[in-house]
C-alpha positions in Angstrom: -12.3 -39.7 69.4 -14.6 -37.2 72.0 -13.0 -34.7 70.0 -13.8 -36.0 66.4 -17.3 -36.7 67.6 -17.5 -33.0 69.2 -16.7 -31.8 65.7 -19.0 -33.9 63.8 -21.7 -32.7 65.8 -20.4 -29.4 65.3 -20.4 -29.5 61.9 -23.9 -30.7 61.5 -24.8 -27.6 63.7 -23.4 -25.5 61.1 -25.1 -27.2 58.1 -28.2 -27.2 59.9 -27.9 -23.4 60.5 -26.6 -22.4 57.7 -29.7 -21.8 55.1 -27.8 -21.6 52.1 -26.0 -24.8 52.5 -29.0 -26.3 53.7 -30.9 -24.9 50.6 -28.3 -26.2 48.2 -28.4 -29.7 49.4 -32.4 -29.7 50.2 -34.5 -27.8 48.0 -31.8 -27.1 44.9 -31.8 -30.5 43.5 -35.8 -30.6 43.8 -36.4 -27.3 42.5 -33.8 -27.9 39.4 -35.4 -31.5 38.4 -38.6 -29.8 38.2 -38.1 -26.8 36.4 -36.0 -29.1 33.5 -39.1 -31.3 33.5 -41.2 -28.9 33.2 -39.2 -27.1 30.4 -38.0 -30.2 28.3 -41.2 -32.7 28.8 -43.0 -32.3 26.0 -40.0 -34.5 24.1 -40.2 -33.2 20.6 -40.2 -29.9 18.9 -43.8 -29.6 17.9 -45.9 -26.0 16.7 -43.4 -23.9 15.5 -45.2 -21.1 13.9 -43.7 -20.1 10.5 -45.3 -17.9 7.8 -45.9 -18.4 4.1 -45.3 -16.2 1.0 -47.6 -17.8 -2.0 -47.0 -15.8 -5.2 -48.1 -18.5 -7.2 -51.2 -18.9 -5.6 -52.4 -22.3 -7.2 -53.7 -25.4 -5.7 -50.1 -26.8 -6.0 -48.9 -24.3 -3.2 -52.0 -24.5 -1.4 -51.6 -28.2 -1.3 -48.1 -27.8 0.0 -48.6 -25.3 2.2 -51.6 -27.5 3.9 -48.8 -30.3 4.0 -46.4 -27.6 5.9 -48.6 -27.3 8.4 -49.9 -30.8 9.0 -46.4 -31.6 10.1 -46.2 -32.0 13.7 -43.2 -29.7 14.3 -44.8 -26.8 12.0 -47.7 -24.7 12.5 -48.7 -22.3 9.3 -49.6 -19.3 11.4 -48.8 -16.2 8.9 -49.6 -15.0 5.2 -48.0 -12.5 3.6 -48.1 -11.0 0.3 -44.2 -11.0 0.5 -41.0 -11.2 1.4 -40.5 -7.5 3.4 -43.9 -8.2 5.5 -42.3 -11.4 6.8 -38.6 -9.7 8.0 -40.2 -8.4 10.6 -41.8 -11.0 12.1 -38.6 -13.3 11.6 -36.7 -10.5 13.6 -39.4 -10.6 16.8 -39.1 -14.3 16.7 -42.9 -14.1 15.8 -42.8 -16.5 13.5 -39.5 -18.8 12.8 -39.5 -19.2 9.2 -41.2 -18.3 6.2 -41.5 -20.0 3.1 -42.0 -18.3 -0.8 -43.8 -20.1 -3.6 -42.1 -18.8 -6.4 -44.7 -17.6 -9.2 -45.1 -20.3 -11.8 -44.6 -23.0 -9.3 -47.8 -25.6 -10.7 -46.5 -24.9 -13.9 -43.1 -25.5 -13.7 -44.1 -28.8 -12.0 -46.0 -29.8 -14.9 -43.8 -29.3 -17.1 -40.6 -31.0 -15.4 -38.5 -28.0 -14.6 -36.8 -27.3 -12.0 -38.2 -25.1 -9.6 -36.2 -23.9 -6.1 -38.5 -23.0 -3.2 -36.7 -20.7 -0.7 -37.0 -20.5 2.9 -35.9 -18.9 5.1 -34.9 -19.3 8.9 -32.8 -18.1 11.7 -30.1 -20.6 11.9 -28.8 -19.5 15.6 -31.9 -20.8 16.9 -29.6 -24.5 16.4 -32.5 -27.4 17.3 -35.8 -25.0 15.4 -33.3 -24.5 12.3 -32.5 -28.0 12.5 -36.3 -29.0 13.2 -37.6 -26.8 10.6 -35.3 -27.8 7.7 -35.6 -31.7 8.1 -39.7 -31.1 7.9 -39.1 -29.1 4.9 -36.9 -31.7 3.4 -39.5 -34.2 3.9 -42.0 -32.1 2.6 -40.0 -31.6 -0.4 -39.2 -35.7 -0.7 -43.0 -36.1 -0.3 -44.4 -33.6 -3.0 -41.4 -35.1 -5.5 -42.4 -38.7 -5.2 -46.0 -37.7 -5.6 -45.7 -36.1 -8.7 -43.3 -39.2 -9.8 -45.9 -41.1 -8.8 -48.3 -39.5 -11.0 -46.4 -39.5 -14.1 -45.2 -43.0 -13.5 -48.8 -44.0 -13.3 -49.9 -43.1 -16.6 -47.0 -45.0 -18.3 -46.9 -48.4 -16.2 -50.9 -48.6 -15.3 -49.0 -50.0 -12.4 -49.4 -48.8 -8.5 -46.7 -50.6 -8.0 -44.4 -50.2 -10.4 -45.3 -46.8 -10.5 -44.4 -46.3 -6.7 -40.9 -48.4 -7.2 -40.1 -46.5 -10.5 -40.7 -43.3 -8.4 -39.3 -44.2 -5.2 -36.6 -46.5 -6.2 -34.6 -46.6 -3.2 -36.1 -46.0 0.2 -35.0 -45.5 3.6 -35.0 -47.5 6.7 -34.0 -45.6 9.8 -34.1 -46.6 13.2 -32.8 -44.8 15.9 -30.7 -47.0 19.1 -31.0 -45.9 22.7 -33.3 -43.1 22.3 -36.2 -44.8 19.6 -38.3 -41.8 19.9 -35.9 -39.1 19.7 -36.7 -37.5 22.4 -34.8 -34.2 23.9 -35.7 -35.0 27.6 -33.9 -38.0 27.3 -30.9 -36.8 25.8 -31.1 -33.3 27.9 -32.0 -34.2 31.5 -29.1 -36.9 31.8 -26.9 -34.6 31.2 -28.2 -31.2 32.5 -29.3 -33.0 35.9 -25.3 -34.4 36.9 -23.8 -31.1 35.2 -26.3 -29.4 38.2 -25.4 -31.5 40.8 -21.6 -31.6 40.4 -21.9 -27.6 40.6 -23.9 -27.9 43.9 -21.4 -30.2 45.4 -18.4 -28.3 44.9 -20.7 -25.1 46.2 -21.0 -26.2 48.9 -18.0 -28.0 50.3 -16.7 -24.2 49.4 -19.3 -22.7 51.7 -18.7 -25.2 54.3 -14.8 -24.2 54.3 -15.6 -20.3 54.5 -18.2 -21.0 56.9 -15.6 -21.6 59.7 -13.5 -18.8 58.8 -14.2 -16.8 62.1 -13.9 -19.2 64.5 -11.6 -22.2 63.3 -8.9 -20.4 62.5 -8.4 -20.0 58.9 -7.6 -16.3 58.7 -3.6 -16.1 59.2 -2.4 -16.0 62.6 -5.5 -17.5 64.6 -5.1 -21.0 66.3 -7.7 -23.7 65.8 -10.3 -24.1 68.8 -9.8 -27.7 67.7 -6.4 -29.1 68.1 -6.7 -32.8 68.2 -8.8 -32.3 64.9 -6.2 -32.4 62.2 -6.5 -30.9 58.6 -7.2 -34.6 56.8 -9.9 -35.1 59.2 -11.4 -31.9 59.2 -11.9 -31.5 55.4 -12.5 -35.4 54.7 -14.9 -35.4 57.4 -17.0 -32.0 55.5 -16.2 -33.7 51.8 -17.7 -37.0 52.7 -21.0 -35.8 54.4 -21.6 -33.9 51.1 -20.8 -36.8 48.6 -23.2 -38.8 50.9 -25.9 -36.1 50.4 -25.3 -35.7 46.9 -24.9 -39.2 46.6 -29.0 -39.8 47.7 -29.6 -37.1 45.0 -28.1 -39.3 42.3 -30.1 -42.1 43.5 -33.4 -40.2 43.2 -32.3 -38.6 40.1 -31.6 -42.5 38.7 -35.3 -42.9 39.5 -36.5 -40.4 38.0 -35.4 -41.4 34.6 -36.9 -44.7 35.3 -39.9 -43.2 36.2 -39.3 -41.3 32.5 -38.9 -44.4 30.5 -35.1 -43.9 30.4 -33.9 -47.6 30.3 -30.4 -48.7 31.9 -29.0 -52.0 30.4 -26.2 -51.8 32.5 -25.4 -51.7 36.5 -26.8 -49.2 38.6 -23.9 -50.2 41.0 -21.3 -49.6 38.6 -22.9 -46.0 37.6 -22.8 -45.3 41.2 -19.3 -46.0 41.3 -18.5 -43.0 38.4 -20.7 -40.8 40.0 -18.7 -41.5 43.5 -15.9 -40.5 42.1 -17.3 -37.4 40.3 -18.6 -36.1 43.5 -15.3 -36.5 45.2 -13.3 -35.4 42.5 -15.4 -32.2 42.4 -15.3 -31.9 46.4 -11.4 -32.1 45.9 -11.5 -29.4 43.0 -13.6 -27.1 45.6 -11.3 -27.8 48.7 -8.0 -27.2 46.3 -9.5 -23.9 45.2 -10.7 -22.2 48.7 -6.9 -23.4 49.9 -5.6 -21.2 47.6 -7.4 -18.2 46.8 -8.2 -18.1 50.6 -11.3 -16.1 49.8 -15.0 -17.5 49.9 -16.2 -15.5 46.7 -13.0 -15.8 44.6 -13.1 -19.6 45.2 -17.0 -19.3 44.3 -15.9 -17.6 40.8 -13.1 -19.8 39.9 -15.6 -22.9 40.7 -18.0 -21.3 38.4 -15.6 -20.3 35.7 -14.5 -24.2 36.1 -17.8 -25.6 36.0 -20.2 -23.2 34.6 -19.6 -24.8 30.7 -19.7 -28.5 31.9 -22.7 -29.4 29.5 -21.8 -27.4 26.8 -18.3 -29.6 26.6 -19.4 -32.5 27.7 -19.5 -34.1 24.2 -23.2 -34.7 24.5 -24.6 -31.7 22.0 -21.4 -31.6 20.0 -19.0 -34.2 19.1 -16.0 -34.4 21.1 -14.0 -35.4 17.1 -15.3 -32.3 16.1 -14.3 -30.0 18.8 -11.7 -27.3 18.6 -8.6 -27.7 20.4 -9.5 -25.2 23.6 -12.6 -27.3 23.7 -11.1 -31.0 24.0 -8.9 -29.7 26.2 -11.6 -28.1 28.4 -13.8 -31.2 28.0 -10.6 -33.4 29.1 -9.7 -31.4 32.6 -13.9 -31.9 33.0 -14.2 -35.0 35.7 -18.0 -34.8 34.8 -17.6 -35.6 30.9 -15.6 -38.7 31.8 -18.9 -39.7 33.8 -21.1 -39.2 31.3 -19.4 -41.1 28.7 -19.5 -43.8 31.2 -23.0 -43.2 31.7 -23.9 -43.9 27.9 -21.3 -47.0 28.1 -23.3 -48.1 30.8 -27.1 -46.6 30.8 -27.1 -47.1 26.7 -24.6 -49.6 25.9 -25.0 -52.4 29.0 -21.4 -52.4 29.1 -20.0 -54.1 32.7 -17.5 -53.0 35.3 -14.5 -54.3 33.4 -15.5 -52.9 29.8 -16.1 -49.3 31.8 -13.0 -49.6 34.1 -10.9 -47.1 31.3 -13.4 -44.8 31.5 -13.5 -44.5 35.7 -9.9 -44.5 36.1 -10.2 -41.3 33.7 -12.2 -39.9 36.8 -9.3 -41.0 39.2 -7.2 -38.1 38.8 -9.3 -35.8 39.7 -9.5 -37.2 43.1 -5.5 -36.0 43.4 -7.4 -32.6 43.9 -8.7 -32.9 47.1 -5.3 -34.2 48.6 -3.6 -31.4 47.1 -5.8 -29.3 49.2 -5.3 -31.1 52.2 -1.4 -30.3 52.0 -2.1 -26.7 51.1 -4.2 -26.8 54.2 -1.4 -28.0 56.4 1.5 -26.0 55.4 -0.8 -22.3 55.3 -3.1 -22.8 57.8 -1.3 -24.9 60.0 -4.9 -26.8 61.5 -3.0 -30.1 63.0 
């Protein structure tokens, strides 16, 4: 026991003197938070500069180009007399699309033929080309029942059965779990645990190579500590950074109360996943440094591991619609598994029981960390 507690209080020694460690588990978590805020917390896609091409130059496409820009995610910020002036400015991200008003457009409308109106936008910018081309399609859907409307009106001498003969069937849409459809919410609960997991298994490697010179992990060196055995040594480092980390979830889970986020389900049973996350991901990080032996080779495997976390965890994309290399990277991820139970929890209210599938997904993971310990015994011989 004196000897446990000896290298307890050695260990905190060497956290507290180590600056990166103590910068990852400190300031890190603090520093990331904000800068997501800050990045993500205006919510909604709004301004997007875009230019217009008007070769019909009538009060039609100066009515519709007015309407372009009075949408809250568009901002008419360019003119052009045509379609070659406007490459350029699409190619320095200047401006994000442009739109042409075919000549004849007012015309055409009149009469009832059909007229296309191109635009055109960079489609690997994914949420602007997505942004851009749902306020174009309701731009189009308003202009089209308008001019319905118009006709309509004439025949009926009806507003009403003028707007119904127009605008026969309409929409009602109404988004669950996230009624404003904002990207903080669906960004920052996922970014935020993707950051933390790859904190925690950073440093439960940098603890491990920290001791290198004196604890006797280099090959042939005997442990100053002999009554300390392998299970205690790395258990005792795992722990104290799932308890750290573990804080960190709980002021990241305020936060997003703080943010509006709601969570109809238990906090205690969240905590639960995220315990297991952490200790699954301290296990990956203790498996790895046992054996590659080397601080920045374990470093890059850990990265290389769980560098892509967000991009497969199945909350931008669909898991269904994932390739095969992708399902399988999003399976071997312990962090996807917790935020699926996150959503079955935070967004659904579902209780321990309905969720208990979805944790004991996270339980292999755990295996991890005592494959490490046994890798620990038989190389480094600690105990």
């Amino acid at each position: 026991m004196k000897n446990f507690i000896h290298f307890f209080k050695r260990e905190l020694n060497g956290f507290i003197n180590d600056r990166f460690s103590l910068f990852l588990c400190t300031l890190a978590p603090l520093l990331i938070g904000l800068f997501m805020w800050g990045v993500f917390n205006q919510s909604f896609v709004r301004n997007m500069p875009i230019g217009i091409v008007d070769l019909d130059k009538s009060p039609l496409s100066r009515e519709l180009a007015q309407n372009l820009d009075a949408i809250p995610a568009l901002s008419v910020s360019r003119n052009y007399e045509s379609l070659e002036q406007a490459k350029a400015d699409i190619s320095s991200v200047k401006i994000y699309a442009v739109v042409v008003f075919p000549k004849g457009l007012e015309m055409h409308s009149k009469k009832g033929v059909i007229t296309e109106i191109p635009i055109y936008y960079n489609a690997q910018l994914i949420l602007i080309a997505k942004a851009i081309e749902a306020s174009f399609k309701q731009l189009i859907l308003t202009s089209n029942v308008k001019a319905k409307l118009a006709k309509n009106l004439i025949h009926t001498y009806n507003l009403n059965a003028a707007i119904a003969k127009s605008s026969p069937i309409l929409s009602q849409i109404t988004p669950l779990y996230n009624i404003n459809n904002s990207y903080l919410q669906f960004l920052l609960t996922g970014i935020l645990p993707c950051s933390l997991i790859m904190l925690m298994i950073t440093c439960v490697i940098n603890a491990l190579a920290r001791d290198e010179q004196d604890v006797g992990f280099i090959k042939g060196k005997k442990s100053q500590m002999p009554e300390v055995g392998a299970r205690v040594y790395i258990l005792t480092k795992v722990f104290a950074y799932v308890a750290i980390f573990s804080l960190w979830w709980a002021v990241m889970m305020m936060f997003f109360a703080s943010l509006g986020f709601e969570c109809r389900g238990s906090y205690a049973t969240l905590y639960c996943g995220m315990f297991l996350t952490l200790l699954a991901y301290g296990g990956v990080g203790v498996f790895a440094y046992a054996v590659l032996r080397d601080h920045t080779r374990a470093l890059s495997a850990a990265a290389i591991y769980c560098a892509p976390s967000f991009a497969f965890a199945g909350l931008t994309f669909p898991v269904n619609s994932m390739g095969a290399f992708a399902s399988f990277w999003h399976s071997i991820l312990p962090i996807s598994h917790y935020l699926k139970l996150y959503v079955q929890v935070a967004n659904y209210g579902l209780d321990f029981a309905s969720v208990a599938r979805t944790m004991c997904e996270i339980l292999p993971f755990v295996l991890f960390l005592a494959f490490g310990i046994i890798v620990y015994r038989k190389r480094e011989h600690i105990d």
